[in-house]
N, C-alpha and C positions, 0 to 999 in steps of 0.2 A: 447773385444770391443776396448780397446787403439790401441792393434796392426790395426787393422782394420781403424780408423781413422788415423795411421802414414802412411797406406798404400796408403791412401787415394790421404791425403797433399803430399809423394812425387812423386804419378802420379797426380796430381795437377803439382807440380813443376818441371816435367821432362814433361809432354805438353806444360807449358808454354817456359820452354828451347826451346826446338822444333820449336815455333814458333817464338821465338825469333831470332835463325839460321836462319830460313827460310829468314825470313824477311830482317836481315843483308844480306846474300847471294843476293836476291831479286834488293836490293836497291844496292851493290857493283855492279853486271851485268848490273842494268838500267847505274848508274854512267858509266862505261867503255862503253856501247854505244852510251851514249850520247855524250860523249868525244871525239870517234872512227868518230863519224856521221857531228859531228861541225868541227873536223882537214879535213874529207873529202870535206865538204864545204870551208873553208877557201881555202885549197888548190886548190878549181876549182874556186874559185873567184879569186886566186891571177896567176892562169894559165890563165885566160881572161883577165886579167889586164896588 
């Protein structure tokens, strides 16, 4: 029964890893497009300017 409940808590804590990745992964990609999308902007503002 212990072994069974240690198995438990580290797929408990290798799912919440998981999402943890995911999420950072997630959030760096939005970051770098949001970045990518506002320099394309700027630059077609300051090419009509």
């Amino acid at each position: 029964t212990k072994e069974s409940s240690v198995n438990m808590l580290s797929m408990a804590f290798v799912a919440i890893a998981a999402v943890g990745v995911l999420l950072l992964v997630t959030l760096v990609v939005a970051v770098i497009a949001v970045n990518r999308y506002h320099k394309k902007k700027t630059q077609e503002m300051v090419f009509k300017l």
